[in-house]
C-alpha positions as CSV (number, residue, x, y, z in Angstrom):
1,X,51.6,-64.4,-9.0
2,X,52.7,-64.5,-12.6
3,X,49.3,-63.1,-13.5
4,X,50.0,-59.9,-11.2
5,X,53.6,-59.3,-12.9
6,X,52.2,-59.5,-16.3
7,X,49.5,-56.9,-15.3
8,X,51.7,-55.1,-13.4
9,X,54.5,-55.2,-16.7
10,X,51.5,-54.6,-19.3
11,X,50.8,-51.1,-16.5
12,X,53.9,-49.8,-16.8
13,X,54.3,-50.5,-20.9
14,X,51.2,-48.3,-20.9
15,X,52.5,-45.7,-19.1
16,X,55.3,-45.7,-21.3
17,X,53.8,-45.2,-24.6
18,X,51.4,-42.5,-22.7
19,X,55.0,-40.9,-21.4
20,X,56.5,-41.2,-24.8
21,X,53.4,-40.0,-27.2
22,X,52.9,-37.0,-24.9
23,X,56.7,-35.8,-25.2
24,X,56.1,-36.7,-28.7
25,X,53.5,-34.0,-29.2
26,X,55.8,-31.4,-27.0
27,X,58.9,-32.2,-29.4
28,X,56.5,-31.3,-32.5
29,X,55.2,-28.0,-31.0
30,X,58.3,-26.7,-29.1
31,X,61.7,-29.1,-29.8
32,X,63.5,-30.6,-28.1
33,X,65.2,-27.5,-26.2
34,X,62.3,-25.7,-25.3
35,X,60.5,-29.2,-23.8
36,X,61.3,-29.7,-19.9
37,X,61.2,-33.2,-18.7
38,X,58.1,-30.9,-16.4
39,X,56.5,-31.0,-19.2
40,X,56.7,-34.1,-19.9
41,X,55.1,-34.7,-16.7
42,X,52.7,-32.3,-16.1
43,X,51.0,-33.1,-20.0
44,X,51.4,-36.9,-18.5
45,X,49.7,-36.7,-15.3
46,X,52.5,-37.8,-13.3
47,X,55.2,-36.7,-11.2
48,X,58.7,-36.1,-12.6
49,X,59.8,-38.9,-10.2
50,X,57.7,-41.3,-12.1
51,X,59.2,-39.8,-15.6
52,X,62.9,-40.2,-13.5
53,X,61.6,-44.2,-13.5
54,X,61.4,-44.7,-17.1
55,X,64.1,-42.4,-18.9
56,X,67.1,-41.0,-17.3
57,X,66.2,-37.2,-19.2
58,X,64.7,-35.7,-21.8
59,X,67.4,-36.3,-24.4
60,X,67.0,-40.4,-23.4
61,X,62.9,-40.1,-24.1
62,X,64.0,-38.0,-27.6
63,X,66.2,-40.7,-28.8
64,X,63.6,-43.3,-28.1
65,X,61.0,-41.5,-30.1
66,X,63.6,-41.1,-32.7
67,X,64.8,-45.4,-32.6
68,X,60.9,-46.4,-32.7
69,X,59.8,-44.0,-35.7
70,X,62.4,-45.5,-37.8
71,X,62.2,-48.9,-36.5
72,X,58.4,-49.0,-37.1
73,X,59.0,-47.2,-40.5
74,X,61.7,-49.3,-41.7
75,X,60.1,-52.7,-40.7
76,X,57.0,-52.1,-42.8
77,X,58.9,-51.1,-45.3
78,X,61.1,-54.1,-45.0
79,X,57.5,-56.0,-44.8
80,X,56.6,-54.5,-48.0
81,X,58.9,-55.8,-50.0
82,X,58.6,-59.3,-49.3
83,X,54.7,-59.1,-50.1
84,X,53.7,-61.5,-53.2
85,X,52.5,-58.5,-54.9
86,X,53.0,-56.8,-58.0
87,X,55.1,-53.4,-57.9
88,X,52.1,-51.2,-58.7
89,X,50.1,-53.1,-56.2
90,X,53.0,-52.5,-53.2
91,X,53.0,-49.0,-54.2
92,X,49.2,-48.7,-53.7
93,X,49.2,-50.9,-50.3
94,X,52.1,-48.2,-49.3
95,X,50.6,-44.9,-50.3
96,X,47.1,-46.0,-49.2
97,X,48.3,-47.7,-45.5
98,X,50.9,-44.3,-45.1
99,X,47.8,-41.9,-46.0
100,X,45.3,-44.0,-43.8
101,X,48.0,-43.6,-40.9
102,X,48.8,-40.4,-40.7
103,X,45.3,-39.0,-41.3
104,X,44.2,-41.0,-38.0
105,X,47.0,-41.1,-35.9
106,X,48.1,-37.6,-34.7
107,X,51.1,-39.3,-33.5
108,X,52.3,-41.1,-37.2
109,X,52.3,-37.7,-38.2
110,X,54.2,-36.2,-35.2
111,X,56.8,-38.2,-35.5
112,X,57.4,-37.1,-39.7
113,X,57.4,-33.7,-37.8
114,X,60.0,-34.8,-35.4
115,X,61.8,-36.5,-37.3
116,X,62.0,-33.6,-40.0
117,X,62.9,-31.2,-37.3
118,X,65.8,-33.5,-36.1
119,X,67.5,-34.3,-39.0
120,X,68.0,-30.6,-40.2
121,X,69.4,-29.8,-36.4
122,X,72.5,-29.9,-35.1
123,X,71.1,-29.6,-31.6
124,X,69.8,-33.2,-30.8
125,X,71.9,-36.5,-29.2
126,X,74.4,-38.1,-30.7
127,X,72.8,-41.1,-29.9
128,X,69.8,-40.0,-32.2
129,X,72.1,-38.1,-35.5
130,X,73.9,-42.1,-35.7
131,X,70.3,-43.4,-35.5
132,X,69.0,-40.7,-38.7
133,X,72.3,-41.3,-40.2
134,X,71.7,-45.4,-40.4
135,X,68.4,-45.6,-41.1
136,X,67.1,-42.9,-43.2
137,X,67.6,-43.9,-46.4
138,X,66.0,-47.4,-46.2
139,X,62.6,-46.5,-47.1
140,X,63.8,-44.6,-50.3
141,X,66.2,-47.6,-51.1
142,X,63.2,-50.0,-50.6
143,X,61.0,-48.0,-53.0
144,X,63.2,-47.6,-55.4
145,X,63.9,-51.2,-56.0
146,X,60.4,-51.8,-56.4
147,X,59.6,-49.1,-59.0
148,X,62.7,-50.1,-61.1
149,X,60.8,-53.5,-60.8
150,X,58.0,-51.7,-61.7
151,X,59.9,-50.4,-64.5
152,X,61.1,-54.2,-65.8
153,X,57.7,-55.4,-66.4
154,X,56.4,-51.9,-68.0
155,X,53.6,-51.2,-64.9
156,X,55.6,-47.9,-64.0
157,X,56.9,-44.7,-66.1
158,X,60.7,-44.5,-67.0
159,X,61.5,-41.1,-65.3
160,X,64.4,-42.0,-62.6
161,X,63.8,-44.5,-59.9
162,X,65.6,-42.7,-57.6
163,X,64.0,-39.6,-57.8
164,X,60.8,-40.9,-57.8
165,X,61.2,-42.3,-54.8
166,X,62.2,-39.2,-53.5
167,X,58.8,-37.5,-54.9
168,X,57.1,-40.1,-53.1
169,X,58.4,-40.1,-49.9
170,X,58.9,-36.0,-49.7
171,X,55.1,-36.2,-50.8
172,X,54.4,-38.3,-47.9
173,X,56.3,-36.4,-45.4
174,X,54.8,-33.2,-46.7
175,X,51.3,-34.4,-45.9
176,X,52.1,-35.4,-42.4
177,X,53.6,-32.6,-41.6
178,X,50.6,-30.8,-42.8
179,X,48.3,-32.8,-41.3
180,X,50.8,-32.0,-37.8
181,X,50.1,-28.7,-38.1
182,X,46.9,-27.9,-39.1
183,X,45.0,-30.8,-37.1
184,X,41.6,-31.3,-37.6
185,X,41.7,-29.1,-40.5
186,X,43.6,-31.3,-42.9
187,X,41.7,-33.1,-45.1
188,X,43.6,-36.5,-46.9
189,X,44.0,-35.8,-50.6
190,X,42.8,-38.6,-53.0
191,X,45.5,-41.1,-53.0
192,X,45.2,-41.6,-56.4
193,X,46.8,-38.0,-57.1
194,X,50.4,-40.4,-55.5
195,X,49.3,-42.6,-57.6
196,X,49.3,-41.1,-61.2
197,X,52.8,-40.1,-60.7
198,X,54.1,-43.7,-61.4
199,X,51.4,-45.0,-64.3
Protein backbone atom coordinates (compact mmCIF):
# COMPACT_ATOMS: atom_id res chain seq x y z
CA UNK A 1 0.00 0.00 0.00
CA UNK A 2 2.67 2.42 0.93
CA UNK A 3 4.42 1.50 -2.29
CA UNK A 4 1.21 2.75 -4.39
CA UNK A 5 1.11 6.17 -2.41
CA UNK A 6 4.61 6.85 -2.94
CA UNK A 7 4.09 6.20 -6.75
CA UNK A 8 1.02 7.69 -6.77
CA UNK A 9 2.78 11.01 -4.70
CA UNK A 10 6.05 10.82 -7.03
CA UNK A 11 2.87 10.99 -10.23
CA UNK A 12 1.50 13.95 -9.18
CA UNK A 13 5.11 15.73 -8.20
CA UNK A 14 5.72 15.03 -11.88
CA UNK A 15 2.87 16.49 -13.06
CA UNK A 16 3.69 19.49 -11.17
CA UNK A 17 6.99 20.42 -12.35
CA UNK A 18 5.51 19.43 -16.04
CA UNK A 19 2.46 22.13 -14.99
CA UNK A 20 4.93 24.63 -13.61
CA UNK A 21 7.85 24.54 -16.41
CA UNK A 22 5.20 24.82 -19.15
CA UNK A 23 3.55 28.04 -17.52
CA UNK A 24 7.14 28.92 -17.10
CA UNK A 25 7.78 29.06 -20.72
CA UNK A 26 4.23 30.97 -21.30
CA UNK A 27 5.27 33.68 -18.58
CA UNK A 28 8.65 34.19 -20.66
CA UNK A 29 6.92 34.51 -24.11
CA UNK A 30 3.66 36.37 -23.10
CA UNK A 31 3.56 37.47 -19.08
CA UNK A 32 1.82 36.93 -16.87
CA UNK A 33 -1.36 38.88 -18.18
CA UNK A 34 -1.55 37.61 -21.49
CA UNK A 35 -1.08 33.69 -20.04
CA UNK A 36 -4.64 31.99 -19.37
CA UNK A 37 -4.63 29.25 -16.82
CA UNK A 38 -6.13 27.52 -20.71
CA UNK A 39 -2.97 27.78 -21.54
CA UNK A 40 -1.55 26.45 -19.00
CA UNK A 41 -3.49 23.48 -19.82
CA UNK A 42 -3.79 23.07 -23.23
CA UNK A 43 0.53 23.46 -23.51
CA UNK A 44 0.22 20.79 -20.47
CA UNK A 45 -1.93 18.21 -21.90
CA UNK A 46 -4.46 18.35 -19.32
CA UNK A 47 -7.75 19.66 -18.45
CA UNK A 48 -8.08 22.95 -16.60
CA UNK A 49 -9.77 20.84 -13.83
CA UNK A 50 -6.58 19.01 -13.35
CA UNK A 51 -4.53 22.58 -13.29
CA UNK A 52 -7.74 23.67 -10.70
CA UNK A 53 -6.09 20.46 -8.51
CA UNK A 54 -2.68 21.86 -8.10
CA UNK A 55 -2.92 25.85 -8.01
CA UNK A 56 -5.95 27.78 -7.11
CA UNK A 57 -5.04 30.34 -10.49
CA UNK A 58 -2.63 31.56 -12.50
CA UNK A 59 -1.28 34.19 -10.15
CA UNK A 60 -0.73 31.11 -7.33
CA UNK A 61 1.39 28.97 -10.19
CA UNK A 62 3.39 32.59 -10.98
CA UNK A 63 4.37 33.03 -7.43
CA UNK A 64 5.51 29.52 -7.18
CA UNK A 65 7.78 29.90 -10.15
CA UNK A 66 8.83 33.10 -8.66
CA UNK A 67 9.52 31.30 -4.63
CA UNK A 68 11.53 28.26 -6.35
CA UNK A 69 13.89 30.46 -8.74
CA UNK A 70 15.04 32.23 -5.83
CA UNK A 71 15.04 29.46 -3.48
CA UNK A 72 17.11 27.25 -5.91
CA UNK A 73 19.29 30.43 -6.64
CA UNK A 74 19.84 31.52 -3.24
CA UNK A 75 20.70 27.98 -1.82
CA UNK A 76 23.50 27.38 -4.15
CA UNK A 77 24.68 30.47 -3.60
CA UNK A 78 24.37 29.97 0.07
CA UNK A 79 26.21 26.45 -0.79
CA UNK A 80 28.91 28.33 -2.38
CA UNK A 81 30.12 29.97 0.19
CA UNK A 82 30.64 27.35 2.59
CA UNK A 83 32.86 25.42 -0.06
CA UNK A 84 36.67 24.92 1.19
CA UNK A 85 37.76 26.75 -1.72
CA UNK A 86 39.71 29.59 -2.60
CA UNK A 87 37.80 32.91 -3.78
CA UNK A 88 38.99 32.72 -7.33
CA UNK A 89 38.22 29.05 -7.36
CA UNK A 90 34.25 29.76 -6.02
CA UNK A 91 34.15 32.28 -8.59
CA UNK A 92 35.14 29.78 -11.34
CA UNK A 93 32.79 26.80 -9.90
CA UNK A 94 29.95 29.77 -10.07
CA UNK A 95 30.50 31.29 -13.45
CA UNK A 96 31.27 27.78 -14.95
CA UNK A 97 28.11 25.74 -13.07
CA UNK A 98 25.69 29.21 -13.99
CA UNK A 99 26.94 29.06 -17.71
CA UNK A 100 26.74 25.17 -17.94
CA UNK A 101 22.98 25.67 -16.56
CA UNK A 102 21.56 27.96 -18.47
CA UNK A 103 23.11 26.82 -21.81
CA UNK A 104 21.19 23.40 -21.18
CA UNK A 105 18.27 24.01 -19.36
CA UNK A 106 15.76 26.22 -21.30
CA UNK A 107 14.00 26.53 -18.17
CA UNK A 108 17.29 28.04 -15.88
CA UNK A 109 17.14 30.58 -18.36
CA UNK A 110 13.42 31.18 -18.40
CA UNK A 111 13.19 31.81 -15.15
CA UNK A 112 16.23 34.92 -15.45
CA UNK A 113 13.61 35.98 -18.03
CA UNK A 114 10.78 35.78 -15.63
CA UNK A 115 12.27 36.94 -13.05
CA UNK A 116 13.68 40.07 -15.01
CA UNK A 117 10.22 40.79 -16.36
CA UNK A 118 8.68 40.61 -12.73
CA UNK A 119 10.80 42.69 -10.96
CA UNK A 120 10.49 45.80 -13.30
CA UNK A 121 6.40 45.24 -13.23
CA UNK A 122 4.12 46.58 -11.16
CA UNK A 123 1.52 44.08 -12.41
CA UNK A 124 2.41 40.79 -10.63
CA UNK A 125 1.14 39.36 -6.87
CA UNK A 126 1.93 40.77 -3.91
CA UNK A 127 2.81 37.62 -2.79
CA UNK A 128 5.63 37.39 -5.43
CA UNK A 129 6.99 41.67 -5.16
CA UNK A 130 7.61 40.56 -1.01
CA UNK A 131 9.31 37.36 -2.39
CA UNK A 132 11.79 39.75 -5.06
CA UNK A 133 11.98 42.25 -2.44
CA UNK A 134 13.59 39.60 0.28
CA UNK A 135 15.59 37.71 -1.71
CA UNK A 136 17.13 39.46 -4.45
CA UNK A 137 19.96 40.82 -3.26
CA UNK A 138 21.46 37.62 -1.67
CA UNK A 139 23.35 36.40 -4.60
CA UNK A 140 25.12 39.90 -4.98
CA UNK A 141 25.74 40.01 -1.14
CA UNK A 142 27.21 36.51 -1.36
CA UNK A 143 29.52 37.41 -4.17
CA UNK A 144 30.66 40.27 -2.94
CA UNK A 145 31.92 38.94 0.26
CA UNK A 146 33.84 36.47 -1.62
CA UNK A 147 35.60 38.86 -4.02
CA UNK A 148 36.54 41.24 -1.10
CA UNK A 149 38.05 37.92 0.22
CA UNK A 150 39.42 37.64 -2.94
CA UNK A 151 40.69 40.99 -2.59
CA UNK A 152 42.44 40.14 1.14
CA UNK A 153 44.64 37.59 -0.11
CA UNK A 154 45.59 39.63 -3.54
CA UNK A 155 43.78 36.63 -6.04
CA UNK A 156 41.28 39.50 -7.34
CA UNK A 157 41.58 43.24 -8.72
CA UNK A 158 40.76 46.18 -6.31
CA UNK A 159 38.01 47.87 -8.44
CA UNK A 160 34.78 47.93 -6.06
CA UNK A 161 33.39 44.67 -4.66
CA UNK A 162 30.18 45.71 -4.96
CA UNK A 163 30.08 46.71 -8.30
CA UNK A 164 31.72 43.80 -9.44
CA UNK A 165 29.40 41.79 -8.23
CA UNK A 166 26.97 43.61 -9.98
CA UNK A 167 29.00 43.07 -13.49
CA UNK A 168 28.90 39.59 -12.71
CA UNK A 169 25.63 38.88 -12.00
CA UNK A 170 24.02 41.49 -14.73
CA UNK A 171 26.59 39.46 -17.08
CA UNK A 172 24.98 36.38 -16.09
CA UNK A 173 21.49 37.43 -16.35
CA UNK A 174 22.19 39.07 -19.71
CA UNK A 175 23.28 35.62 -21.12
CA UNK A 176 20.26 33.84 -20.02
CA UNK A 177 18.08 36.07 -21.23
CA UNK A 178 19.82 35.85 -24.42
CA UNK A 179 20.05 32.38 -24.51
CA UNK A 180 15.72 32.78 -23.66
CA UNK A 181 15.28 34.43 -26.60
CA UNK A 182 17.25 33.28 -29.24
CA UNK A 183 17.10 29.38 -28.39
CA UNK A 184 19.08 27.20 -30.16
CA UNK A 185 20.87 29.98 -31.68
CA UNK A 186 22.88 31.11 -28.65
CA UNK A 187 26.02 29.94 -28.43
CA UNK A 188 27.88 30.00 -24.50
CA UNK A 189 30.71 32.49 -24.65
CA UNK A 190 34.07 31.30 -23.16
CA UNK A 191 33.79 31.55 -19.51
CA UNK A 192 36.93 32.71 -19.22
CA UNK A 193 35.88 36.23 -20.85
CA UNK A 194 33.77 36.33 -16.77
CA UNK A 195 36.62 35.36 -15.69
CA UNK A 196 39.29 38.04 -16.68
CA UNK A 197 37.17 40.61 -15.14
CA UNK A 198 38.36 39.67 -11.51
CA UNK A 199 42.31 38.62 -12.26
Amino acid sequence: MARNQDLNQKMRDQRKEQILSNALALFATRGLSATKISDIASASGVSQGLIYHYFRSKEEVFVELVRTAFERLNNACRELEKLPLSPREKIRRATEGLLHNIEESKDASRYYLVITQATASEAIPEEAKAIIDGERMLPYEVMKHIIEEGQADGSIGNHDASDLSLVFWTSIKGLAIHRAVHGTKFKMPDPEIIMSMFV
